[in-house]
N, C-alpha and C positions, 0 to 999 in steps of 0.2 A: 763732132756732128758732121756727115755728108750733107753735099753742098747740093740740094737738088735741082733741076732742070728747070729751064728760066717758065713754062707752064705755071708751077704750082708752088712758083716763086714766093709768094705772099701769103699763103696760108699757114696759121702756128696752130699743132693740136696742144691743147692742156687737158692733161686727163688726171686730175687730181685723186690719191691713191691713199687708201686706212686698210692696213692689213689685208692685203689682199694679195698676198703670193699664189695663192690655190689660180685664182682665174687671170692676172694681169698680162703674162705669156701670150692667152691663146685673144686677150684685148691686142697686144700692141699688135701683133702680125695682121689682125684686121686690117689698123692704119698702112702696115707695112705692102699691104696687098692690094692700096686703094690706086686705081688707075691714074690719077690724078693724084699726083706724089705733092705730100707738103711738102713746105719751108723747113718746117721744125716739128720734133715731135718733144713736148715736155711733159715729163712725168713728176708732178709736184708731192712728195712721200710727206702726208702729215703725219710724222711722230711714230709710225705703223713700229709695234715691238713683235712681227712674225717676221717671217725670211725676206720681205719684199725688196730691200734692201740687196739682198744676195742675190736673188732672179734676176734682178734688173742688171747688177753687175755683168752679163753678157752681152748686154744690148749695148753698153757704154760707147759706142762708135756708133751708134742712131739715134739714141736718144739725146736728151739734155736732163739729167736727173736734178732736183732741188728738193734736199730736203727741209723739214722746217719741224716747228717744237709743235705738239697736237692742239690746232687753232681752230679745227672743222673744217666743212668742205666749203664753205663761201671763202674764208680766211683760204683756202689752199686754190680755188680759181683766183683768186684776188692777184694770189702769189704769178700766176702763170701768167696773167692778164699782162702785169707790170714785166715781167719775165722776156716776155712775147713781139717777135720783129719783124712780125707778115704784117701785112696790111686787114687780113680777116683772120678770126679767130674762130675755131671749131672745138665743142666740150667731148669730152667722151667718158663716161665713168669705169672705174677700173675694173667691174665685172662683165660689161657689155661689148655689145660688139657691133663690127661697120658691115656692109655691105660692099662687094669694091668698087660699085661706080656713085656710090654716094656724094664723095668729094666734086668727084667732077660735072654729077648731074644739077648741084647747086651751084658751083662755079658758071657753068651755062646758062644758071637762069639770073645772074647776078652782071653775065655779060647783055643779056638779050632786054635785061630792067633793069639800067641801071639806077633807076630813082630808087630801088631797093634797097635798103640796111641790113635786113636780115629777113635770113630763108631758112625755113623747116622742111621737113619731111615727115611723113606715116612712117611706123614700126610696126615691125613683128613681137610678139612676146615668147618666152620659151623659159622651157626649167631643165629640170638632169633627162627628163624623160621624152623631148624633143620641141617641137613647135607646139603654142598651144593657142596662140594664135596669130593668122597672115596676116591680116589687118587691124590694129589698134582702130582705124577710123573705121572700118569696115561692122567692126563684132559693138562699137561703140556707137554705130551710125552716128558718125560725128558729119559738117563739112565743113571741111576746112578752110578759113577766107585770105585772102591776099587784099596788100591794100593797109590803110590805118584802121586796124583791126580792134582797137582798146575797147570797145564795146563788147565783141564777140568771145575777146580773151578776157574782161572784166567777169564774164558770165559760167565761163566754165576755163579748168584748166586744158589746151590743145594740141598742146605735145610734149612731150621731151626734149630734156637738156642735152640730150647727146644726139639729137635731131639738128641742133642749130647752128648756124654761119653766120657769125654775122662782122660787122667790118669795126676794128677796131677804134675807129675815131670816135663811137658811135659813146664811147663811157666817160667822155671825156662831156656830154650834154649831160646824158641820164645816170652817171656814176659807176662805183662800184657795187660789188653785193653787200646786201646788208649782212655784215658779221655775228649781227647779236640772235639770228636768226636758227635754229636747230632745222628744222625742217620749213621750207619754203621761200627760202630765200632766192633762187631760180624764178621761180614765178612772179615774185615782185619783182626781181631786176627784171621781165622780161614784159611787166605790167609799165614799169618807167620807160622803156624803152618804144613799148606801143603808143606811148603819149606823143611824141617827138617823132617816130620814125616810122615810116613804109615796111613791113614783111611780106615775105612771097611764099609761096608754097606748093613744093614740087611732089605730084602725085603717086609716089612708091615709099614701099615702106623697105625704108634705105639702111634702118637701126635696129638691132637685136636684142629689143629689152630681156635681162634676164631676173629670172621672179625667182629667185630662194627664200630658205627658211632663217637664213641670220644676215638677212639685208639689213642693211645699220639703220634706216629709215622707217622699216616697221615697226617697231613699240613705239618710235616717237613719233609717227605719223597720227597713232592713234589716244597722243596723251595731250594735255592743254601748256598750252606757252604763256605763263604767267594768269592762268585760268580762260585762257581762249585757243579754240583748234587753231591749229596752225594756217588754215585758209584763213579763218577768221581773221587773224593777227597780219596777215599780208592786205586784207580789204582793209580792216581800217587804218593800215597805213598810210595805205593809196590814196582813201579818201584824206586823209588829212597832208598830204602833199597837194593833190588836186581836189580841194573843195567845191571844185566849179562842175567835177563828173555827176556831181549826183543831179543836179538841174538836166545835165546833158540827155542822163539815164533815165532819169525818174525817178523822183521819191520810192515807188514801190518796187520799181526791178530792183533797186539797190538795197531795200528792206529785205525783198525775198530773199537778194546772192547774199545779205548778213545772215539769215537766218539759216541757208543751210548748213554752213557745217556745224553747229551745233546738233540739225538734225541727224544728220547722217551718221555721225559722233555717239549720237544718243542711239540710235537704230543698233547699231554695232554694238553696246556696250547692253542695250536691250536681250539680243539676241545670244550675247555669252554670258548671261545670266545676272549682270549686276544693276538691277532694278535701280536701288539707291541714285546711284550714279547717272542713269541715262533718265530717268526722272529729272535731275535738276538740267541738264544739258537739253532736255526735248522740253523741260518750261522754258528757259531761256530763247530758244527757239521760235517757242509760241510767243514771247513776250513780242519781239522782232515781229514776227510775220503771224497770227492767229486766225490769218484766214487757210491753213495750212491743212487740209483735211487729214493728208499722212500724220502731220503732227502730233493730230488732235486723238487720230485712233492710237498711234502709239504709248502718245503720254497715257491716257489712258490704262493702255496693257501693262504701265508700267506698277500699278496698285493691286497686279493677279501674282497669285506664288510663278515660278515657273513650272511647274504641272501644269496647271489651270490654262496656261498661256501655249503650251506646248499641245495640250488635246484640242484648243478654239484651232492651232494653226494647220493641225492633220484636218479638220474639219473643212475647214475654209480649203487646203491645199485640193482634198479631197472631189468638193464640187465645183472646183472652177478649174483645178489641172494648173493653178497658177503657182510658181516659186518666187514667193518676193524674197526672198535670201538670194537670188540669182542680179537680182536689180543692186544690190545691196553691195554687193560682190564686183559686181561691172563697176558703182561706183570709185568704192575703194581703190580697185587698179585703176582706174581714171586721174586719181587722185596722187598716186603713189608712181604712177608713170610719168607724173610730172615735174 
């Protein structure tokens, strides 16, 4: 490994990697190209059986390769975490990509606050076909907060993993990732983290999320982890670590943030035809929060053939010019950029 310049001394990237020789290339040169040159670049190989292995063999004087048996991707940050000899730690996934003043635009706000632990940024989205969108906060009207934010991140997921800096002492209060986690374990490590620590949030979208068709995350984003969505499974772990937030929150915002992703779960699974299914997912829903008027129309729709349901929605589409598939759709990549 080169010995970088005393600047960008402390920062370790971990970019934990599943088969992904196609894009990991044009990932590492991102970091290779960030003005603000890390400490270390480690590329942690869970178990990958394609070339990845072989692509990376040219980097071997940049990188720090580690491979390891197929544990997933919390198990494979875990790996890098322990790995790791900066003082901050930055994620990157192995299809995505940096921006090159990324590094160092967060490093500047980490000098200028340092009551800070960790700092995000806005992203771009993009597929084989170009940008699809500049602003994740922007196309999402989100706003982003700085500060002890656990309410605001309680409420909605707010960025991405390959968005954040943050300093590594900081896992040694709020831990590691949960491993037993398929999808969502990023956001609860980043939910424990908000409990205990300060985030900042520098205003450009510094990361290149990329959205393909065999992202490892999409079928399991949209299936239940021991029969609950995966948001749901990170909320009530939360709450049952800190049973003191629901007082904080309110009995009902914490009702509502349980019941959505059953909704939303139900909507999607609504909307590609399998009634059965988003039925029991948009009662469950209701059961949590049944002052939920979306819920209530949906569950509903869920008792019409899909004909029936497909001619009400040209109707509805019709006189109001409105696309609820498009709200539906923001969610999802909301959810899946997380």
């Amino acid at each position: 490994m080169r010995t970088a310049d005393k600047q960008a001394a402390t920062v370790s990237v971990v970019i934990p990697s599943y088969n992904s020789a196609h894009h990991i290339s044009e990932t590492l040169e991102s970091v290779f190209n960030q003005s603000y040159r890390p400490h270390e670049i480690i590329v942690v190989d869970d178990g990958s059986t394609d070339d990845t292995r072989a692509v990376l063999e040219k980097y071997s004087d940049r990188i720090i390769y580690v491979y390891q048996k197929n544990a997933g991707e919390p198990a494979a940050r875990n790996t890098g975490i322990r790995r790791a000899s900066g003082e901050f730690i930055a994620f990157l996934d192995a299809d995505d990509l940096w921006l090159p003043n990324k590094l160092k635009l967060q490093m500047d706000y980490f000098e200028k606050h340092p009551e800070v632990d960790l700092v995000y940024t806005d992203m771009k989205q993009f597929d084989e076909s170009g940008i699809v969108h500049e602003s994740i906060k922007e196309w999402l009207k989100m706003s982003p907060p700085s500060g002890y934010v656990f309410p605001q991140l309680f409420a909605e997921t707010l960025f991405g993993s390959g968005t954040v800096v943050f300093r590594k002492s900081c896992v040694e209060k709020a831990g590691f990732f949960d491993e037993t986690f398929f999808v969502g374990s990023d956001y609860e490590m980043w939910l424990r983290m908000a409990r205990h620590f300060q985030f900042g949030y520098v205003d450009e979208p510094l990361m290149m999320y990329r959205h393909h068709s065999n992202m490892a995350t999409r079928g399991l984003g949209r299936s239940l982890q021991n029969g609950v969505p995966w948001e749901g499974k990170v909320i009530n772990k939360i709450l049952v670590l800190y049973p003191e937030a629901e007082k904080e929150l309110g009995r009902s915002a914490v009702r509502r943030r349980r019941a959505r992703p059953y909704l939303y779960l139900g909507i999607g699974l609504l909307e590609r035809g399998d009634h059965a299914e988003a039925r029991k997912l948009l009662g469950q829903s209701l059961r949590l929060w049944p002052w939920s008027l979306r819920g209530v129309v949906r569950y509903a729709a869920t008792f019409l053939t899909p004909s029936q349901l497909a001619k009400i929605k040209r109707f509805y589409h019709k006189l109001s010019g409105h696309n609820d598939s498009a709200k539906s759709k923001q969610t999802e990549s909301r959810a899946q950029a997380a």
